[in-house]
ZAMI-715449 format. One record per residue (C-alpha): residue number from 1; x, y, z. Coordinates in steps of 0.1 Angstrom, whole numbers, plus 5000, padded with zeros to 4 digits. Example, Ala and Ser with C-alpha at 12.3 -4.5 7.8 and 13.67 -1.06 7.14 Angstrom:
! ZAMI-715449
n / xx / yy / zz
1 / 5123 / 4955 / 5078 .
2 / 5137 / 4989 / 5071 .
***
This chain:
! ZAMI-715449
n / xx / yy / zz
1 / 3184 / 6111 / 3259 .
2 / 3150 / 6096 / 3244 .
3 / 3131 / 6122 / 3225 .
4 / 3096 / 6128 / 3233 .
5 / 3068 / 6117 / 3211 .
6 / 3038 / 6136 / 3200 .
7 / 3004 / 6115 / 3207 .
8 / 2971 / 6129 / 3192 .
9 / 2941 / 6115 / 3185 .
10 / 2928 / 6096 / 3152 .
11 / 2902 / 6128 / 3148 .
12 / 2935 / 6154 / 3153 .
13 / 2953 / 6140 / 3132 .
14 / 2927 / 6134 / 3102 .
15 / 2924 / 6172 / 3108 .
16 / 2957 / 6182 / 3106 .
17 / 2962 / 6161 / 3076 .
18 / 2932 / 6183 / 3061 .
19 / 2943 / 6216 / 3069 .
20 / 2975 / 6209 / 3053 .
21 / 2957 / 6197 / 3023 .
22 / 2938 / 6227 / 3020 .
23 / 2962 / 6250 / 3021 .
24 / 2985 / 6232 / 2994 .
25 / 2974 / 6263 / 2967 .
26 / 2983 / 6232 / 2941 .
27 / 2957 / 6213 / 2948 .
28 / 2934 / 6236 / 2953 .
29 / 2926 / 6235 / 2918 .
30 / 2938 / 6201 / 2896 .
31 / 2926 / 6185 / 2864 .
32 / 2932 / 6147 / 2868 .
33 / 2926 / 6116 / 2842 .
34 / 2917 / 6088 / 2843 .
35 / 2890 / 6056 / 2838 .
36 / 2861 / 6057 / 2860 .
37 / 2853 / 6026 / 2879 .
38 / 2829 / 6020 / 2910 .
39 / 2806 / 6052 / 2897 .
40 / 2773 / 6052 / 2915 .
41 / 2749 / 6081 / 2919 .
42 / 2732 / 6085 / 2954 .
43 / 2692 / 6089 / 2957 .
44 / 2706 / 6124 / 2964 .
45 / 2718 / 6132 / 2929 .
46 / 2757 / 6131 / 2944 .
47 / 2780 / 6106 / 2924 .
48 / 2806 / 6087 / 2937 .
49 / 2834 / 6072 / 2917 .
50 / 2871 / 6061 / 2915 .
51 / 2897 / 6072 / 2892 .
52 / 2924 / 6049 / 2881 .
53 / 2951 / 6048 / 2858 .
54 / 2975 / 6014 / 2853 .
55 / 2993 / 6020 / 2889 .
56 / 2968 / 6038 / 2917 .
57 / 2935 / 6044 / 2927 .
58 / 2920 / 6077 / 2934 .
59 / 2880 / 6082 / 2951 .
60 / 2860 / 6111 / 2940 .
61 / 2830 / 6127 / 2945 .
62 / 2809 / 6146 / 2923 .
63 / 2779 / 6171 / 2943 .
64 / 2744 / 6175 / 2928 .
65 / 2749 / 6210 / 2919 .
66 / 2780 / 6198 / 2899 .
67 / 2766 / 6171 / 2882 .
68 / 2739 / 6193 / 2867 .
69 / 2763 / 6207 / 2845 .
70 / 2774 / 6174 / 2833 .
71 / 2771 / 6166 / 2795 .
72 / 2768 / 6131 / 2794 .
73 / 2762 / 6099 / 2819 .
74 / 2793 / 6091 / 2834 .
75 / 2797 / 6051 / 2837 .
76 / 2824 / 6025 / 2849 .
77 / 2851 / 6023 / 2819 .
78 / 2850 / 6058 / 2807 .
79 / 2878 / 6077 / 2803 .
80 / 2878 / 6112 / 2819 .
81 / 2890 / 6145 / 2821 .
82 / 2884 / 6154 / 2861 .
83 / 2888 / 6189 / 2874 .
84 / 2881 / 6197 / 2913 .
85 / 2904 / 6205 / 2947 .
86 / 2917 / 6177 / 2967 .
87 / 2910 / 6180 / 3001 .
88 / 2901 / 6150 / 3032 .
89 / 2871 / 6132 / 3046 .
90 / 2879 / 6131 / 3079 .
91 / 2855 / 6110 / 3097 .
92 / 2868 / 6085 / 3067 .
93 / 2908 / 6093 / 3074 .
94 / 2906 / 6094 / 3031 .
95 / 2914 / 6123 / 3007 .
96 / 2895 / 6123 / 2978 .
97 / 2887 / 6146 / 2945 .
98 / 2859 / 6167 / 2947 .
99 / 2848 / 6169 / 2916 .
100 / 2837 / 6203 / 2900 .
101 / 2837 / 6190 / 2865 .
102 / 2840 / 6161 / 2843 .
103 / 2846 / 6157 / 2806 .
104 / 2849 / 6129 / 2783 .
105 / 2883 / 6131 / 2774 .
106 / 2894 / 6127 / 2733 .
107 / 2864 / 6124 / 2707 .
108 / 2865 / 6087 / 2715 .
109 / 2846 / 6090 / 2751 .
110 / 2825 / 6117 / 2732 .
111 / 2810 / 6094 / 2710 .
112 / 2805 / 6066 / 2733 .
113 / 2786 / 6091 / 2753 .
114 / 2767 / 6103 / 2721 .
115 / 2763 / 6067 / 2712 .
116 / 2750 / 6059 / 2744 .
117 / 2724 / 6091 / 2745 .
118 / 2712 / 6078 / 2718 .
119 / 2701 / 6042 / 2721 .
120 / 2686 / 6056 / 2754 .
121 / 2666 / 6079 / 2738 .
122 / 2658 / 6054 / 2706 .
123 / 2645 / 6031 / 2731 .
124 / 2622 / 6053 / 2748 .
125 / 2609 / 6065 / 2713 .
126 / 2619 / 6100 / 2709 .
127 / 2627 / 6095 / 2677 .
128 / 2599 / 6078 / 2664 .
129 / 2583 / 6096 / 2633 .
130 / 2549 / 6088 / 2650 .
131 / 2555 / 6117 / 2672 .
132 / 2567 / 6144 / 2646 .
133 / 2549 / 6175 / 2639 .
134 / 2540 / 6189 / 2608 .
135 / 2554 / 6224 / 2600 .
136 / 2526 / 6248 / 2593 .
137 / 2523 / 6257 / 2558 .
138 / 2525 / 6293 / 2565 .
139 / 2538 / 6306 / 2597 .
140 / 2529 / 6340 / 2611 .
141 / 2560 / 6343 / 2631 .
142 / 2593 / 6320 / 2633 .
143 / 2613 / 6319 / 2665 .
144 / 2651 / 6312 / 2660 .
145 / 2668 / 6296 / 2691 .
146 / 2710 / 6304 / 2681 .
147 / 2735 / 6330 / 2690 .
148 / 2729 / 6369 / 2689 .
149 / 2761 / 6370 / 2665 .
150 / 2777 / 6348 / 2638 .
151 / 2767 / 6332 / 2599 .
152 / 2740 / 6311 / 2615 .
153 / 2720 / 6340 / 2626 .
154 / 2727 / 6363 / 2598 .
155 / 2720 / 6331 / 2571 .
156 / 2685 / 6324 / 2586 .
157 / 2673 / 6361 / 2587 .
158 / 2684 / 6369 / 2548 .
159 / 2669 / 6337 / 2539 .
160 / 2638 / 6344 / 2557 .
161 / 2633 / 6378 / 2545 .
162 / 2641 / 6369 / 2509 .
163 / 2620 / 6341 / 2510 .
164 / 2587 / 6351 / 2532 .
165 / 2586 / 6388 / 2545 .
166 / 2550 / 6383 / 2559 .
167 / 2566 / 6361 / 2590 .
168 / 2573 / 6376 / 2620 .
169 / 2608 / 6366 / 2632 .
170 / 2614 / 6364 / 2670 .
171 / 2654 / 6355 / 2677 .
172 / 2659 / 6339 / 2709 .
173 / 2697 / 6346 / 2721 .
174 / 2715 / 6316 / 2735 .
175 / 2748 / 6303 / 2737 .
176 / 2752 / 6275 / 2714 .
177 / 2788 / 6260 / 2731 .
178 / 2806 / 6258 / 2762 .
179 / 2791 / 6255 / 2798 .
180 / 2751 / 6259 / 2804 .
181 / 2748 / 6258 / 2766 .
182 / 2724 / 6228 / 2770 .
183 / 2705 / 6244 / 2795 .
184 / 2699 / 6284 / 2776 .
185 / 2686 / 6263 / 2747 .
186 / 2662 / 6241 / 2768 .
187 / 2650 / 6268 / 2784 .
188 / 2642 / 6288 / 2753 .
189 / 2625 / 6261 / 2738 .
190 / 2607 / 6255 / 2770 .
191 / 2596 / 6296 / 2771 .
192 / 2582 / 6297 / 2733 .
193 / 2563 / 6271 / 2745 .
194 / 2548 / 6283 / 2773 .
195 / 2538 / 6317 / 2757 .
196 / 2531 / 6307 / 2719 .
197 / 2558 / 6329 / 2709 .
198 / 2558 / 6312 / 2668 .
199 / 2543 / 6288 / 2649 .
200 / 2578 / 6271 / 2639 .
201 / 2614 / 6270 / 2658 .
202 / 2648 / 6269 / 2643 .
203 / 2672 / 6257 / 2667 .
204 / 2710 / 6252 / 2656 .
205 / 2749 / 6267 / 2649 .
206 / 2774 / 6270 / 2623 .
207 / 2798 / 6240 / 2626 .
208 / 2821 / 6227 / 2644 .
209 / 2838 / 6198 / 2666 .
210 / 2820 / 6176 / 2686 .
211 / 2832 / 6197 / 2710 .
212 / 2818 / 6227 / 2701 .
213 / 2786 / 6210 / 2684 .
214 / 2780 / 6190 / 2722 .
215 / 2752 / 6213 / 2734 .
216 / 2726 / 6197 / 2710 .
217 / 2740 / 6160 / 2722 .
218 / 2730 / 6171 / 2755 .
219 / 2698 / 6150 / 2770 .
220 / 2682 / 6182 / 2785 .
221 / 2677 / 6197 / 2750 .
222 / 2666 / 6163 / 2734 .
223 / 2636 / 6163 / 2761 .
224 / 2625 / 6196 / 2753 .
225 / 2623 / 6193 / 2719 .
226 / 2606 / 6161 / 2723 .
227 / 2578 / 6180 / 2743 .
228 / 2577 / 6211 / 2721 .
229 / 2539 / 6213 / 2710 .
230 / 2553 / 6235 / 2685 .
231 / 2578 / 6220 / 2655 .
232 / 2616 / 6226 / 2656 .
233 / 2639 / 6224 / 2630 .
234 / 2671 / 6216 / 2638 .
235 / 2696 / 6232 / 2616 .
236 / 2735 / 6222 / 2631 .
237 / 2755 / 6230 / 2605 .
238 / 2768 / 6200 / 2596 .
239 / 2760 / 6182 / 2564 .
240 / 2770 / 6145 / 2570 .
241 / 2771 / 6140 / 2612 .
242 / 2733 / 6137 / 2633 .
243 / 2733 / 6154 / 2665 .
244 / 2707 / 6138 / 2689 .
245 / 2687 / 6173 / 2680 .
246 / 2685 / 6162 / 2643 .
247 / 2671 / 6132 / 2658 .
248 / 2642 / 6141 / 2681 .
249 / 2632 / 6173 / 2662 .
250 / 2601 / 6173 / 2636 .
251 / 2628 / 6178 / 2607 .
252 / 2664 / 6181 / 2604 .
253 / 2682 / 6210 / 2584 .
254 / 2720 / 6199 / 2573 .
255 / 2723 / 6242 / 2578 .
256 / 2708 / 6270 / 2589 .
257 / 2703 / 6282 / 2554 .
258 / 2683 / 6254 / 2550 .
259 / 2659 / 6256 / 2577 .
260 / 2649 / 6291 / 2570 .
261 / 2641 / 6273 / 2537 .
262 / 2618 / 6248 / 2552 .
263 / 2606 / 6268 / 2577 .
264 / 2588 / 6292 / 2552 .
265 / 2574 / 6295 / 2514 .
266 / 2588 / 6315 / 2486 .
267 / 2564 / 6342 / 2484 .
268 / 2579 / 6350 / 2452 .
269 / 2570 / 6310 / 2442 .
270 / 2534 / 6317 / 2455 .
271 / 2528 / 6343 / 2439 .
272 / 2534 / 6329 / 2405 .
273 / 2517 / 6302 / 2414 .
274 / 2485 / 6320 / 2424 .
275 / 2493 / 6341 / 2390 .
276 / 2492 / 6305 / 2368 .
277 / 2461 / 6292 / 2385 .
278 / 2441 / 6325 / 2380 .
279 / 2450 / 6323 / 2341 .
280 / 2440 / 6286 / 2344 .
281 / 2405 / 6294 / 2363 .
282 / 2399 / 6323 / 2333 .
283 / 2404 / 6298 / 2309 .
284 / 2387 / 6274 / 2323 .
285 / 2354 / 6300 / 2329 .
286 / 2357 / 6310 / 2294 .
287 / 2360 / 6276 / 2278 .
288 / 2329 / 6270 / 2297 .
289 / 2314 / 6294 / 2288 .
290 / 2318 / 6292 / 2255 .
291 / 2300 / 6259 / 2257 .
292 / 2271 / 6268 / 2269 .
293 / 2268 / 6295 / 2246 .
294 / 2275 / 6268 / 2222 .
295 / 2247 / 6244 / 2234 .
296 / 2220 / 6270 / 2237 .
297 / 2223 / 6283 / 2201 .
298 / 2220 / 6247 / 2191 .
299 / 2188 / 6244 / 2220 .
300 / 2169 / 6275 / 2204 .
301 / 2173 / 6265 / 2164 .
302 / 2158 / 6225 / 2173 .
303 / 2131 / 6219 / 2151 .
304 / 2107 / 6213 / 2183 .
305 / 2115 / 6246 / 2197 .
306 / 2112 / 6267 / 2162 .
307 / 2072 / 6263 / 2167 .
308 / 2073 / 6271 / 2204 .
309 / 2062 / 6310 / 2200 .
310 / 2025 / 6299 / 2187 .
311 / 2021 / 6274 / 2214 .
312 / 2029 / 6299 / 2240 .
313 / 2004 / 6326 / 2223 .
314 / 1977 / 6295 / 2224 .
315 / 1983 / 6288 / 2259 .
316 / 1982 / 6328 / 2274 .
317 / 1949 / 6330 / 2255 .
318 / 1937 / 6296 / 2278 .
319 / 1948 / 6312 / 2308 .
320 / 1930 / 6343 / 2298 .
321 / 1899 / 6322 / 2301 .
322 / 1907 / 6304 / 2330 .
323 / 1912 / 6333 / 2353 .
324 / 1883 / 6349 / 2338 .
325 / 1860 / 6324 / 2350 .
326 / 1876 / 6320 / 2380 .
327 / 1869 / 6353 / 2390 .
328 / 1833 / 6352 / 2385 .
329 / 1825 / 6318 / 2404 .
330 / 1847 / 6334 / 2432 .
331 / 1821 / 6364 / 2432 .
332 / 1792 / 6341 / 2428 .
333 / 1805 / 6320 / 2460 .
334 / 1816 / 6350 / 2481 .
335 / 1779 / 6366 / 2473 .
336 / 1760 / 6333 / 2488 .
337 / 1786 / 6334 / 2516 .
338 / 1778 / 6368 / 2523 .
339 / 1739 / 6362 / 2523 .
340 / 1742 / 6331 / 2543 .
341 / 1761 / 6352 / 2570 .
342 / 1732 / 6381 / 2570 .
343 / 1705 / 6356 / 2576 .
344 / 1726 / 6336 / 2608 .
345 / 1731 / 6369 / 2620 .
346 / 1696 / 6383 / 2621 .
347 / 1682 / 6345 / 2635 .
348 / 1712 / 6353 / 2662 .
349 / 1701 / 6387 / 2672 .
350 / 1663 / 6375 / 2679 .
351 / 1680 / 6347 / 2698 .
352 / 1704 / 6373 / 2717 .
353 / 1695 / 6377 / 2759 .
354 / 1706 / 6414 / 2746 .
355 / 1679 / 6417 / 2724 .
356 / 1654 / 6407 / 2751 .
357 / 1667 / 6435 / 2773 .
358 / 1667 / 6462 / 2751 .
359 / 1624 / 6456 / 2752 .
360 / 1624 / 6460 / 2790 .
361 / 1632 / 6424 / 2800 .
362 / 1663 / 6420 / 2830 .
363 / 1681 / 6387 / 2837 .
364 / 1685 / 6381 / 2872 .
365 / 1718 / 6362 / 2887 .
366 / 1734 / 6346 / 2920 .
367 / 1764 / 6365 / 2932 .
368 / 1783 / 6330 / 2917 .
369 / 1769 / 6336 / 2878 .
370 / 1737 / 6311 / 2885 .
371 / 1710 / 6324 / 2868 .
372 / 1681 / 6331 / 2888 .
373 / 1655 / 6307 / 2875 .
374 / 1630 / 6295 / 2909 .
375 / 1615 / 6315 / 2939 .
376 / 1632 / 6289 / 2958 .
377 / 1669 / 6304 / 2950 .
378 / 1651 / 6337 / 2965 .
379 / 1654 / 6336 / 3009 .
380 / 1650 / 6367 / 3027 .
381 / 1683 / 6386 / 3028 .
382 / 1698 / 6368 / 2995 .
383 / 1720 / 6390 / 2971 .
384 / 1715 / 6387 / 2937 .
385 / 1725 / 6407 / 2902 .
386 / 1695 / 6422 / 2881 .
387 / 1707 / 6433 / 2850 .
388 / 1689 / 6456 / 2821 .
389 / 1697 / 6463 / 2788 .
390 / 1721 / 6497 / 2802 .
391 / 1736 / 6482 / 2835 .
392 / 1732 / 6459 / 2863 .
393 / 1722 / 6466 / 2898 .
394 / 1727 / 6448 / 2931 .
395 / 1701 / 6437 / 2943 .
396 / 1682 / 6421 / 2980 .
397 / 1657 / 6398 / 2991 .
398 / 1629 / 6414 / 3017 .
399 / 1603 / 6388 / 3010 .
400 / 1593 / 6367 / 2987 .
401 / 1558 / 6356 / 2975 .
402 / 1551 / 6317 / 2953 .
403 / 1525 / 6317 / 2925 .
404 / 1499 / 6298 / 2933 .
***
């Protein structure tokens, strides 16, 4: 007897393949290697890539809101550490990786990614020294961009307050490794920015791997350094290997020590140093001093000064004339003045209309100011001003009679 067969469509089965994917609890969560080839990223920020090793193929797809954790630029050759859940694109009839994360894997992909970074950002110039910023020569405060805990924190605040206790320090907590690393630190920077938190940053760890040191090879902290309008120190504590931080910051540190060191003067150094140039300014004011002194003893014993005293007596006695005389032509000249002035002012009261009133004249005027000089000006019911020597009165035509 012929068994029966199942028919189903393409769409069930695709389905049915991806349920049974999905609940495989094995590949729910897998780490796979491999090289990347075929890597693309979509105008949407999604990238799509293939995994292969020596035998097989495997597609993958990384979302944007994965991909923003990423640490480097994935690209076709690279080999990779990939960690996601396998599941099945059905209207495809494919299973793929969905990528949650992706790592270089070994040091060797690390520093091709580094490597990379770097020329990227050479190119564009954020490293050029025409873009650093001097550090100011004395801070008021210093922000410190590291962890809460640990040497690097503890070795920049003893050094600070040795060195300069009249800064301010503000420590912004970050963490300096692992995942979102990058992005605390960015985002610090970014906030002491915004707000003028300090007049200096110190940004940096104790050392470490590349692994652990990664977060300041990350392009998100490069950028934010490069548009700090405040300086940053970078201070990774490594003393031979350049993170790209070292690179874009206004000065690099090879520790943390060492960039509490720039960061601020030794008071104890200024303070001598303000002690030796007071001693030399004393010295200087005496010595100068003592010079003049010099020169005016040598001024006041010169033979052409010695007779000075009788020329001086000679010349008070000359000015004793002068002013005398003086004096009197003044009072001579004020006198005529004064007699000059008496006589204009006696010819000016005989000319004064005033003077004519007060002896029983009156001047007569048209409501406008004309004076009143002809009979003519004078018709019957005309207005006009009369005015004595103790008033004025209004005055009106009734008739008017012509001289003959």
């Amino acid at each position: 007897m012929e068994q029966s067969v199942m028919t189903v469509t393409v769409s069930q089965l695709n389905h049915y393949i991806h349920r049974v994917i999905d609940h495989n609890s094995y590949l729910k969560d897998i780490c796979i290697k491999g090289e990347i080839s075929n890597c693309k990223r979509h105008p949407s920020g999604h990238i799509y890539l293939t995994l292969k090793d020596e035998g097989s193929v495997l597609r993958a797809v990384m979302f944007r809101t994965a991909t923003m954790g990423l640490r480097f630029e994935p690209e076709d050759g690279m080999k990779v550490s990939a960690r996601g859940r396998i599941s099945v694109y059905e209207p495809g009839g494919a299973y793929q990786l969905y990528v949650e994360s992706l790592e270089p894997d070994g040091e060797g992909a690390l520093y091709a990614a580094y490597e990379k970074l770097k020329k990227k950002l050479e190119e564009e110039g954020l490293f050029d020294s025409r873009f650093k910023t001097p550090l100011p020569p004395f801070p008021n405060t210093v922000c410190v961009v590291t962890a809460s805990s640990g040497a690097a924190i503890r070795d920049v605040l003893n050094v600070l307050n040795r060195r300069y206790p009249l800064a301010q320090v503000r420590v912004l907590p970050v963490s300096v490794q692992g995942e979102g690393a990058a992005q605390e630190i960015a985002e610090a920077i970014r906030l002491i920015n915004n707000h003028r938190l300090g007049d200096v940053i110190i940004t940096g760890r104790g050392g470490g791997s590349i692994e652990d040191l990664w977060a300041f090879n990350e392009e998100i902290v490069a950028r934010a350094i490069f548009a700090s309008k405040i300086p940053v120190i970078s201070a990774v504590g490594h003393e031979t290997d350049f993170t790209i931080a070292d690179f874009v910051a206004d000065l690099r540190a090879p520790t943390p020590s060492a960039a509490a060191e720039l960061a601020v003067p030794s008071a104890t150094e200024l303070s001598q140093r303000l002690s030796a140039q007071k001693n030399e300014l004393v010295a200087e004011i005496r010595h100068k001093l003592l010079s003049g002194q010099k020169s005016l003893d040598a001024l006041k014993n010169h033979p052409a000064l010695l007779g000075m005293p009788d020329v001086i007596s000679e010349k008070r006695i000359t000015v004793d004339h002068l002013q005398k005389n003086s004096t009197y032509a003044f009072t001579k000249l004020f006198d005529e003045f004064c007699h000059q002035l008496s006589v204009c002012a006696g010819k000016l009261d005989a000319l004064s209309p005033l003077s004519a009133l007060s002896r029983g004249y009156a001047y007569a005027s048209l409501p406008d100011g004309t004076p009143l000089r002809s009979i003519t000006q004078c018709l019957p019911g005309t207005t006009f001003c009369l005015r004595v020597s103790d008033g004025e009165a209004e005055c009106t035509v009734n008739e008017k009679q012509v001289n003959d």
